[in-house]
Structures are given as C-alpha cells and as structure tokens.
TORVEXDREN-384272 format. One line per field, with one value per residue (C-alpha): x, y negated, z negated; residue in one letter; residue number from 1. Coordinates in Angstrom, 3 decimals. Each point is the difference from the previous one (the first is absolute). Layout:
u <- c(X_...)
v <- c(Y_...)
w <- c(Z_...)
aa <- c(A_...)
i <- c(NUM_...)
//
This chain:
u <- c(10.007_-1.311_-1.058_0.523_-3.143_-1.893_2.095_0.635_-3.777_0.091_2.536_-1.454_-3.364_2.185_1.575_-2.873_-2.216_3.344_0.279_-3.293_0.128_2.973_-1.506_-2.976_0.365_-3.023_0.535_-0.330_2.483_3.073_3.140_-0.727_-3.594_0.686_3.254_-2.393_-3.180_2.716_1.284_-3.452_-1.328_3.282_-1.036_-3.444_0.840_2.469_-2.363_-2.980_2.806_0.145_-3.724_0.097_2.314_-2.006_-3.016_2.794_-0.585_1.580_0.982_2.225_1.468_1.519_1.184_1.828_0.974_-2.215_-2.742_3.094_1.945_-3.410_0.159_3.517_-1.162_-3.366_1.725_3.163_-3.078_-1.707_3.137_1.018_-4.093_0.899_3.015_-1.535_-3.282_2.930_1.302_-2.934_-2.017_3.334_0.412_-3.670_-0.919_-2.496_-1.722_-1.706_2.513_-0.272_-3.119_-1.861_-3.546_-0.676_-3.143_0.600_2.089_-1.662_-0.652_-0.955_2.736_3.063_2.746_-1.606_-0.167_2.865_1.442_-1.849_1.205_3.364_0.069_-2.052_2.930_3.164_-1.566_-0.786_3.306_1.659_-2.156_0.447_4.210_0.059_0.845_-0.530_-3.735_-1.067_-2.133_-3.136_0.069_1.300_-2.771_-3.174_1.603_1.388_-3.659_0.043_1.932_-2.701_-1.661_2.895_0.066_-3.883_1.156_2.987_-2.630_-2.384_2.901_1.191_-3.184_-1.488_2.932_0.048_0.587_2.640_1.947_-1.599_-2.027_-2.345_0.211_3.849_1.579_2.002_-3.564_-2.035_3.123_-0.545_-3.730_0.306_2.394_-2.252_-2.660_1.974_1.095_-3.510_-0.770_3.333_-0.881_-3.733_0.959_2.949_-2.693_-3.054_0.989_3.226_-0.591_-3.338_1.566_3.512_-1.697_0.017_-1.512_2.377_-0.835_3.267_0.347_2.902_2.730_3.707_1.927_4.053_3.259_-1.270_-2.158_-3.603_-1.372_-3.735_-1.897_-2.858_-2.970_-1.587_-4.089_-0.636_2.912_3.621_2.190_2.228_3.557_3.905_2.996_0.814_-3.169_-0.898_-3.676_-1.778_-1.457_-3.312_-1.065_-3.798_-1.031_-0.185_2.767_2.508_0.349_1.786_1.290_3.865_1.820_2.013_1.584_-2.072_2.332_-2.241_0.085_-2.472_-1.977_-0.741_-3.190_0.971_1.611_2.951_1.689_2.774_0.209_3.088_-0.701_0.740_-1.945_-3.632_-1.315_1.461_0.136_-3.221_-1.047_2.615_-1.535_-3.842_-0.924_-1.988_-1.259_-3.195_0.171_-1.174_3.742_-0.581_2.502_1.061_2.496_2.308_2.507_3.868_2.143_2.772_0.176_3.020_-1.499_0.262_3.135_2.675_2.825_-0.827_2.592_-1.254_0.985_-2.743_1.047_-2.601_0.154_-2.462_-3.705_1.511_-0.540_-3.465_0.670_2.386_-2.116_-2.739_2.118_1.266_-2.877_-1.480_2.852_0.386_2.443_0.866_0.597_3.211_1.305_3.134_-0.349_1.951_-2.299_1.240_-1.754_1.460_-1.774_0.936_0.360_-0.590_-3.122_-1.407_0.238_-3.322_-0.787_3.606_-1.106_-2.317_2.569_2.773_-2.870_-1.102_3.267_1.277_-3.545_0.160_3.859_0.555_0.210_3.172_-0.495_2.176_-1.359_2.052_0.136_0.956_0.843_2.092_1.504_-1.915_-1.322_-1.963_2.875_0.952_3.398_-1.718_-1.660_2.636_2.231_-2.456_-0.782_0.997_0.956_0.175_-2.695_-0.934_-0.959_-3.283_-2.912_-1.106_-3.202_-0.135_-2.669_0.828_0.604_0.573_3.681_0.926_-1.830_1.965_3.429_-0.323_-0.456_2.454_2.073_-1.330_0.234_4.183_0.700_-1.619_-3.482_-2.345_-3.249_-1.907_1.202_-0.731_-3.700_-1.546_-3.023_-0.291_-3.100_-0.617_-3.058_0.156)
v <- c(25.486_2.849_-1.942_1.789_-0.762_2.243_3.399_-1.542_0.192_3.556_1.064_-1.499_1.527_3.538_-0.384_-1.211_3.476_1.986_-1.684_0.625_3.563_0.973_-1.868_1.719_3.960_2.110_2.356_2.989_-1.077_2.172_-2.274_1.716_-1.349_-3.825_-0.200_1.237_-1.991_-3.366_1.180_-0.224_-2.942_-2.436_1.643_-0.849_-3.458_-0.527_1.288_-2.923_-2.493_1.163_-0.417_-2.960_-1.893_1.400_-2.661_-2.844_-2.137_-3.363_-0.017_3.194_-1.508_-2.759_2.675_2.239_-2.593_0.539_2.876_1.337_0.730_1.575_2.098_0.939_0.759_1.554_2.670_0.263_0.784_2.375_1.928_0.671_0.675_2.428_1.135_-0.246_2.098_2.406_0.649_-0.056_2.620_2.364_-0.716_-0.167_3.307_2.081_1.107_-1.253_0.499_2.933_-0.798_-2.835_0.357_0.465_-0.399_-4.041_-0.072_0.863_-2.388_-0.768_1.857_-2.309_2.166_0.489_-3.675_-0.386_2.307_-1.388_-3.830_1.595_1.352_-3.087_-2.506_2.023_0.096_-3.382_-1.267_1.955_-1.593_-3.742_1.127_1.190_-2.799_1.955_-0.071_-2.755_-3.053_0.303_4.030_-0.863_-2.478_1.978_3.001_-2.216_-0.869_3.712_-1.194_-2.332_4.125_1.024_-2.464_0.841_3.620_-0.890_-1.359_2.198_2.758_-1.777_-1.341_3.435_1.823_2.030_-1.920_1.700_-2.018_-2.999_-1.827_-2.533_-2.041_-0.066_-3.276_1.230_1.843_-3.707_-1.691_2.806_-0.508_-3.347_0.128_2.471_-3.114_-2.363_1.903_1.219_-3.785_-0.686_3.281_-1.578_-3.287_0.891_2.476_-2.044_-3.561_-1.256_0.118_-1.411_-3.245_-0.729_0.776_-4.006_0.530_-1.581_-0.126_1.026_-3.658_1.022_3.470_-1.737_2.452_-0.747_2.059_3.240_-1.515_-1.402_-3.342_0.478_-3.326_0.337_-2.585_0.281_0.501_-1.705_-1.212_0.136_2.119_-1.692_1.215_-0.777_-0.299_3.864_1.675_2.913_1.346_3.009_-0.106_2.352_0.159_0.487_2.510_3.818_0.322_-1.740_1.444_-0.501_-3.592_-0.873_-2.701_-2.825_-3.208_-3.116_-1.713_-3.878_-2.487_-0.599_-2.952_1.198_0.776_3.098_3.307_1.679_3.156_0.946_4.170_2.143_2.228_2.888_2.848_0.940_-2.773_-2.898_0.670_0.460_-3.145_-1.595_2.089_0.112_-2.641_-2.843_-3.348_-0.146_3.249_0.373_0.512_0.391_-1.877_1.258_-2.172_-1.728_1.555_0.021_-1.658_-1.173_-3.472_-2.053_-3.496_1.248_1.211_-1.154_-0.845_-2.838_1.304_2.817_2.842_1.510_2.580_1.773_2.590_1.085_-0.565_-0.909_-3.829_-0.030_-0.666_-2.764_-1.505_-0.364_-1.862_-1.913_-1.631_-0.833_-1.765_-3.709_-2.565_-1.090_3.800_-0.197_3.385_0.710_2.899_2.291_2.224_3.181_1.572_3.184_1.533_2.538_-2.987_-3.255_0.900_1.950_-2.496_-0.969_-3.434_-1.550_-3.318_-0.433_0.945_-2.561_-2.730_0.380_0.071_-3.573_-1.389_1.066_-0.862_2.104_3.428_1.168_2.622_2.774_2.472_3.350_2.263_3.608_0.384_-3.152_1.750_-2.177_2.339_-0.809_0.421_-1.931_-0.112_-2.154_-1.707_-0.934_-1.534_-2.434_-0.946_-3.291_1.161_3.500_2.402_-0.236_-3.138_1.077_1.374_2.536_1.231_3.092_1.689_2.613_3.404_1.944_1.550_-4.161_-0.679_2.816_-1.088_-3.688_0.967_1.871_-2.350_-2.771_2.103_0.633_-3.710_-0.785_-0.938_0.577_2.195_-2.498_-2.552_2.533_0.055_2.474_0.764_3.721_0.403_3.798_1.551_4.040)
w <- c(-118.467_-2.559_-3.257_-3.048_-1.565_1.580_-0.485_-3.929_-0.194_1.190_-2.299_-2.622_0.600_0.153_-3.178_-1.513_0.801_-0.944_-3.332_-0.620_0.785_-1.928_-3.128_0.019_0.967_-1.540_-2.099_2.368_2.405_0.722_1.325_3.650_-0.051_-1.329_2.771_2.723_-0.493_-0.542_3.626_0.994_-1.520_1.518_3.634_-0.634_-0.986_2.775_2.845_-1.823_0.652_3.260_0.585_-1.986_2.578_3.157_-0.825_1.353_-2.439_-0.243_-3.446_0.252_3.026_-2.603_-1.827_2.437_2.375_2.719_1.810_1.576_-2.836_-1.760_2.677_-0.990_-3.926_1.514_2.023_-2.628_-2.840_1.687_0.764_-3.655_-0.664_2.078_-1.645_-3.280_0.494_1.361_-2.966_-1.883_1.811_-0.128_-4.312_-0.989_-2.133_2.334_-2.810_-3.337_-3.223_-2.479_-2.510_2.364_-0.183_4.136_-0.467_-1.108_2.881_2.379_2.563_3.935_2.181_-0.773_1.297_3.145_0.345_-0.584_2.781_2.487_-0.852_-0.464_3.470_2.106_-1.669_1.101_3.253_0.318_-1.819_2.816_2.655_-1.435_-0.012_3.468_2.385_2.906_-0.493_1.486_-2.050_2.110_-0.778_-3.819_-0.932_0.036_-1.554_-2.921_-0.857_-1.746_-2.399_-1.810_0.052_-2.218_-2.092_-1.500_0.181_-2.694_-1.973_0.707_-1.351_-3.188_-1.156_0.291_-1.740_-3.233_-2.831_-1.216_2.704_0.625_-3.313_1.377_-3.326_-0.569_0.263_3.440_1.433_-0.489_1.900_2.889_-0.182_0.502_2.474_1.930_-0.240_1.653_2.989_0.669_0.288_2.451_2.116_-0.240_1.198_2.385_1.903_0.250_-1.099_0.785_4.065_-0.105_-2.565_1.845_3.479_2.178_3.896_2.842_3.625_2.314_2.094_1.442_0.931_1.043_1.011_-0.559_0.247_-1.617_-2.935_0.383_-1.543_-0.829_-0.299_-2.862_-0.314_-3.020_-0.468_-2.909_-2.424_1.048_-2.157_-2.512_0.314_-1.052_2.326_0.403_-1.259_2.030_0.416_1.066_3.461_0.701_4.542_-0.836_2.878_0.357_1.468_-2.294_-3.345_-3.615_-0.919_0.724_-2.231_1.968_-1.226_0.428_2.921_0.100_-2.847_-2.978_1.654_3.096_1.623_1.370_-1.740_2.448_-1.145_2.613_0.462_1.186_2.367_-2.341_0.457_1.864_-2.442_0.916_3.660_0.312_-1.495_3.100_2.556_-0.992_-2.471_1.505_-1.117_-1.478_-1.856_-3.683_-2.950_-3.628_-2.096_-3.665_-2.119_-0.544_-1.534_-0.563_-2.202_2.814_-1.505_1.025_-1.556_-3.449_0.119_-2.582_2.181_2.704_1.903_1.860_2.769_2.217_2.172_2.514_1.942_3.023_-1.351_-3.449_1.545_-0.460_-3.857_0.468_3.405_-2.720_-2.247_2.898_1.086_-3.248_-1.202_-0.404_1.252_-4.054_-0.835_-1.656_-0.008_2.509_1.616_2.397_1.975_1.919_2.985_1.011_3.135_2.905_2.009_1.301_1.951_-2.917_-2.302_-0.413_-0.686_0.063_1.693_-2.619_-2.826_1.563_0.303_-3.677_-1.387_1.725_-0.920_-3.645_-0.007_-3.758_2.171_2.079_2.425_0.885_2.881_-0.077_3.023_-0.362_3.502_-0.363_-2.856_-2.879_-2.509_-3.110_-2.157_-3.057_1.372_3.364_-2.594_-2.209_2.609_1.089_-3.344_-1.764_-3.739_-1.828_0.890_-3.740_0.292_1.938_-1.026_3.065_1.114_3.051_2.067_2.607_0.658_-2.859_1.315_0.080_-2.879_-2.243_1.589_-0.679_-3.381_-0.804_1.264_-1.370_-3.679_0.365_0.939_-3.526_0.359_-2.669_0.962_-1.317_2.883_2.760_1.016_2.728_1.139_-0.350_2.597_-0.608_-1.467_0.309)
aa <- c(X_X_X_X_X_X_X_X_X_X_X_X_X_X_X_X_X_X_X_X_X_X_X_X_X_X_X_X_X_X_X_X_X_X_X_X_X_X_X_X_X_X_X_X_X_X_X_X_X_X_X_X_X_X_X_X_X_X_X_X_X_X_X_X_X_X_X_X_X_X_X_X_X_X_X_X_X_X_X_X_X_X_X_X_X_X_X_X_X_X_X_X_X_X_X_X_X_X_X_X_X_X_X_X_X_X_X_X_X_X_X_X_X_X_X_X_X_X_X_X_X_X_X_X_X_X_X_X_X_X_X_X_X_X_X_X_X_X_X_X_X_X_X_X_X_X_X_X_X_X_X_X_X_X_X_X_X_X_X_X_X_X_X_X_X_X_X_X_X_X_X_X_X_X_X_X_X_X_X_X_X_X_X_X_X_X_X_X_X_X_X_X_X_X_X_X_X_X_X_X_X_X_X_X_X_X_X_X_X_X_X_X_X_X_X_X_X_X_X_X_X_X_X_X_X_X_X_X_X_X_X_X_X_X_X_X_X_X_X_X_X_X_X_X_X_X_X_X_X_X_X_X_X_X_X_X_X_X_X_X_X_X_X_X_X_X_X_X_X_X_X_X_X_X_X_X_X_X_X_X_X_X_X_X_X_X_X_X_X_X_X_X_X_X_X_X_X_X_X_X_X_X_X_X_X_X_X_X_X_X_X_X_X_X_X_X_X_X_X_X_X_X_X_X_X_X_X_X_X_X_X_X_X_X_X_X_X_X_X_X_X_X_X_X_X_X_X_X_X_X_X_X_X_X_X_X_X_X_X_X_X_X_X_X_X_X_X_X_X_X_X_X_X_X_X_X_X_X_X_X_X_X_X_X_X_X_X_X_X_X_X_X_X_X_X_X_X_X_X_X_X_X_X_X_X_X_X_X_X_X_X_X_X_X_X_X_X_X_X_X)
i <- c(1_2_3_4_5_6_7_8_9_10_11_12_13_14_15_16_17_18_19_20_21_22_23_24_25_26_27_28_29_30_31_32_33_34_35_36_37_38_39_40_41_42_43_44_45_46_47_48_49_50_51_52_53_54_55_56_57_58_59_60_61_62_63_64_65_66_67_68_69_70_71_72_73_74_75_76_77_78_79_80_81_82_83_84_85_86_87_88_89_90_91_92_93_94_95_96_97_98_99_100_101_102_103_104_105_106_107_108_109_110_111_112_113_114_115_116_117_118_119_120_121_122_123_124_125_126_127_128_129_130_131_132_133_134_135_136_137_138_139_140_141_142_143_144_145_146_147_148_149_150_151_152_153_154_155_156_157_158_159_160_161_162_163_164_165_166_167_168_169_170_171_172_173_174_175_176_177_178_179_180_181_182_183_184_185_186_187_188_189_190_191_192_193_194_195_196_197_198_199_200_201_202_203_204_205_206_207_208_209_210_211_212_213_214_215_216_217_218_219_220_221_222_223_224_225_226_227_228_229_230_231_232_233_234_235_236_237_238_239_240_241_242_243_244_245_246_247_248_249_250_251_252_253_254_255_256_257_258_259_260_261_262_263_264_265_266_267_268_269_270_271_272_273_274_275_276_277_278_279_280_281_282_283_284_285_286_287_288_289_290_291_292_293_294_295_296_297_298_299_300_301_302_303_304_305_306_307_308_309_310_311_312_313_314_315_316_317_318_319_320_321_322_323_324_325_326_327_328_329_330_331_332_333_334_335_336_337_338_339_340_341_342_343_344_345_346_347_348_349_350_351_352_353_354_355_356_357_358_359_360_361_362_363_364_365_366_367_368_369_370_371_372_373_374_375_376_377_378_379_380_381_382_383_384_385_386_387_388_389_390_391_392_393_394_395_396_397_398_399_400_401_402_403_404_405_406_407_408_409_410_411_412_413_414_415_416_417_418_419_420)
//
C-alpha cells in the first residue's frame, strides 16, 4: 500500500519553495514573471524528486511503501515536470523588462537550453507513457533523461537575473536542490549497480506449465530477503541484455535463491528455452514492501492469481508451525494443470495447519472474485485484512470490490509490480 509519508514530504517540500517565492519577489518582478519562474521552480523540484527516488534507496522505500510504488510517484513526478516546464516555457517573458540593464543580464545561452531540455523531456515523457514500446527498447532511451536533467540546470542556473536571483531565499532552495540530484543522478549512474550488484551461478532451469523456476547458487554471500521481496535479475552474456525484476519464490534460509518467470514475452521465454546451468546472473535487491507478518489484522485473505503465487509461495515456506495468524489463501489459475505448484501449496497448508486453501478454476467457473471469496469465508469480509498479487485487470477488480463491501484502503495491500 502507498504510504503517505512520502508524497507529504513532497508536498511539503512544494509548499515550502512556493512560500518562499511568494514572500520574497524582487523588486523588478512583474506578476507574469514571479507566476512563471514559481511554475518552473515546482517542475524543477518535482523532476529532483523524481531523480531522487531512481537511486532505490531503502529509506524512501519506508516512506512510500515499497520500490514499486516509487515507481508509481517517479513516473507520476515526472509527468507534471513535464506539465509544469509546459507552462512555464509558454508564460515566461521572451524578453528582458523595460529599463533592465542587458548588459548585467547577460548570461551563457539560457533560452536555448532551455528549448532543447524542453523538447528531449516531452519526447521522452511520451516514450516512458507509451506502453506499446517495449521495456528492452524503453530502458536505454530513458537514460537521456539524467541528460535533461543537467540541461534544466544548466538553463536556470545560467539565466538572467532578472528571473532567477541566485541569492534569494527560493534560488538557494533550487541551488541546493540542484546539489542533491547531481549526487542521486551521480550515484544511480555509476554507483548504485556496482553496490546492490550479488553474483549467482544458474544450478538449475525447471521448466513448468508456462512459467520457469531458475535455481540461483550464490558466489560469495547469500542474499538476505523477506517473504515476498522481489529482486532484479541481470543473464551476464552478450547476448542477454537489461535486468528484469521477479519476486523471490524460495524462503529466507535457504541455500539457494529461485525466482519463478512467466513466460511473458521474448524475455522470459528465452530464459526457458536457452538458459543453462552454470551460467553467470547478477542479483540487485531486495526490495518490496509486500509484508503480510506485520500486518494489523491476524486474520488475513491472500488471493493469487497466475504468477502472483510466487509472493505468497515465499511466505509459505518460510512460515512456522506456531504462526498464529489464520489465513484463507486463494489461487485462481486457467486451470488445474497450470497451476503451478499446487501439490506444494496443499502440502504446506496441512503442515502449517493456520492456512486454508481454496484453488479456483476459471474453466471450472471459479474466478478470483470477492463474491467466490466471500462464500467460502467464515465471518464478514471485514473482518480480514487482504493482501493480492496478479494480473493487474484482477488486481483492479478485486479492489473495487473489495472497496463497495466496506473495506478500508488501508486493509487492502497489493503489490503493484510495474515500473514504466
């Protein structure tokens, strides 16, 4: 679930530069110039947040409730940087006011800079918005955003004063601002890889019913990991390419790391059809939020869907006999034969004895629906606290369903899973 604290901070920080801005308005300023630099300023601080929460760091994963839903704030920033550079390139006066020395204000070619990071983040905020373009031909391009981001600076540190003073109280906020991104770009460019990166071995490719379980052995130190942490998974080889994020499928404790893939896209089945053991993987994380143990309500809901398991199988096998939570866990797949891991799933659940199973069929005509749900529950549905990984069609419908029987969003966790 979103946490607040995160977009308070945000909007704090916003308010903060506007407050400052309004308070102090030099002299020269015209209504037309103070309104259009503010515009200006809020998109440049949105778009640091942005670059801010690219470095994946732990502590604003507290805050926002996990890297997916960073992700979400990430890519909802940079759209209204967008919006707000809009505006501000369309209001800014083109020229210097009546009586302005130009000769003080004359300055490295700000305007120009300013086009040109105008124009490079439309076009990328219109290739990060486009879902047809595929994440493999999305990632690389991205990269030209970190590019327009020293070209903003490059444009308002370089502009006349007459619209931006260096010394004001709102200017020394920017500045500042302007610091610490440099240092997130810095670090998310040439530091962050190198720092989260752990080397696996592949020991094992297990193919099952459309999804593949990849068996990692570890080179040095195992990676430390919760129940339903997800990681990103780099094939070291020429012929494999960008990273791919995947939910962490064994238990903390084990020897071995096993992420189990959907065969998706070109991806995914390749890694069924090519990978082989003894290959080199690069491991980045953890990371996720998709805690069920610290949940407030011991009574508890899980419903999966497809490769939404892997979550839950995680949780499954790292939970102990004197667990005390009762919970009601349903698996909706295509079918019996698709449903990966089932045995396992019954096994675990009359083994750990707190867990009750319910396997749901769509071509038996079991759908992951709260009203399936509801009628094999004992009690009210708001009695249970629910967690719920799948596809995002299932994940929206549950819900919304979940929201009109009276369940507060705070009782409702999902893992969101998207990053573009």
């Amino acid at each position: 679930m979103l946490r607040l604290q995160g977009i308070n901070a945000i909007i704090a920080l916003v308010i903060f530069f506007v407050v400052l801005h309004l308070a102090f308005v030099p002299e020269q300023h015209v209504v037309r110039t103070t309104m259009s630099t503010l515009l200006g300023g809020i998109g440049f601080l949105l778009m640091t947040c942005s670059v801010v929460l690219a470095t994946r760091l732990e502590v604003f994963e507290d805050m926002f409730g996990g890297l997916d839903r960073m992700y979400q704030v990430h890519r909802v920033a940079g759209t209204f940087t967008a919006v707000f550079a809009l505006v501000h390139f369309f209001s800014i006066p083109k020229e210097l006011p009546a009586g302005v020395d130009p000769l003080l204000n004359s300055t490295f070619p700000s305007a120009q800079i300013g086009m040109a990071s105008m124009v490079l983040l439309v076009i990328g905020l219109f290739v990060a918005l486009n879902r047809k373009i595929s994440y493999s031909r999305w990632r690389n391009p991205h990269k030209v955003m970190a590019l327009v981001y020293i070209l903003v600076i490059g444009h308002f540190v370089n502009a006349p004063g007459i619209f931006f003073e260096r010394f004001s109280a709102s200017g020394i906020l920017l500045i500042v601002a302007a610091l610490m991104g440099t240092i997130a770009l810095i670090y998310t460019m040439f530091g962050m890889n190198k720092r989260t990166a752990m080397r696996f071995t592949i020991e094992a490719v297990n193919s099952l019913e459309r999804a593949t379980e990849v068996v990692l052995k570890p080179v040095g130190d195992m990676l430390t990991f919760k129940p339903g942490q997800f990681a990103f998974v780099e094939i070291q080889g020429k012929e494999w390419s960008e990273p791919h994020p995947f939910t962490i499928s064994s238990a903390p404790g084990e020897d071995r790391l096993r992420f189990t893939m959907k065969v998706l896209g070109d991806w995914t089945r390749k890694v069924r059809e090519d990978l082989q053991p003894g290959g080199k993987v690069i491991v980045r994380g953890p990371y996720g939020r998709f805690d069920a143990s610290k949940a407030e309500c011991r009574k508890q809901v899980w419903i999966a869907g497809g490769i939404g398991l892997t979550p839950f199988l995680s949780k499954l096998r790292a939970m102990e006999e004197s667990d005390d939570r009762e919970i009601h866990f349903a698996y909706a797949a295509r079918s019996r034969e698709e449903a990966i891991f089932l045995d396992e799933l019954k096994s675990l659940a009359t083994d750990l004895g707190n867990v009750t199973l319910y396997p749901l069929f769509s071509d038996e005509g079991d759908f992951a629906r709260i009203d399936k749900v509801k009628e094999r529950l004992p009690g009210q549905l708001t009695e249970y606290e629910y967690f719920i990984c799948g596809p995002k069609p299932m994940v929206d419908g549950l819900m919304s369903d979940l929201k009109k029987e009276g369940i507060k969003r705070r009782r409702i966790h999902v893992e969101a899973f998207e990053f573009r």
